[in-house]
N, C-alpha and C positions, 0 to 999 in steps of 0.2 A: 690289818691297819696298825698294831701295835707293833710290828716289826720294826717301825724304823726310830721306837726309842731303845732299842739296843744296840744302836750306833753307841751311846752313852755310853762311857766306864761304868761298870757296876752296877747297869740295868740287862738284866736278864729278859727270858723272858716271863717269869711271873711278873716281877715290877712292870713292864713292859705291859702285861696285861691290868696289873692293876693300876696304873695312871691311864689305861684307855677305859676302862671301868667306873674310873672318878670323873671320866667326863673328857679327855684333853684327850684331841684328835690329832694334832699335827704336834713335831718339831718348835714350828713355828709357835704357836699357843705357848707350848711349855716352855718356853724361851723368854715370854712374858713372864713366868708367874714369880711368885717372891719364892724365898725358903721358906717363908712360915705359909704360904700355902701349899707347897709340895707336901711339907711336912705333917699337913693337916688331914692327909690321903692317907685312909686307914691301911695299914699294912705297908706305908712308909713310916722311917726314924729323921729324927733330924741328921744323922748323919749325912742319909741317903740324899736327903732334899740338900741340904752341903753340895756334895757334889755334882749332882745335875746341874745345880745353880752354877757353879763354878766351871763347869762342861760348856755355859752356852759364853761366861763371864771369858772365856780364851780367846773364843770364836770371835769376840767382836774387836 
């Protein structure tokens, strides 16, 4: 199920596993969340949560 946040720049698959580990199932989900909750995901940096956030920020 974590496979498909490695569509994301610069989500592997560890991050990949660990935002499916923090909880967040879909694309969709994380697409909601802020950077300072991405960033609150142990074994994320804020830089990381940066760019997700700005990964879904293109798309719309």
């Amino acid at each position: 199920m974590s496979d498909q946040f490695t569509e994301i720049k610069y989500v592997g698959e560890h991050r990949a596993d660990v935002l499916s580990q923090a909880g967040y199932t879909s694309l969709e989900e994380l697409s909601q969340a802020t950077k300072q909750e991405v960033a609150s995901v142990d074994g994320l940096d804020e830089a990381i949560a940066e760019r997700i956030v700005h990964h879904f920020e293109k798309e719309r």
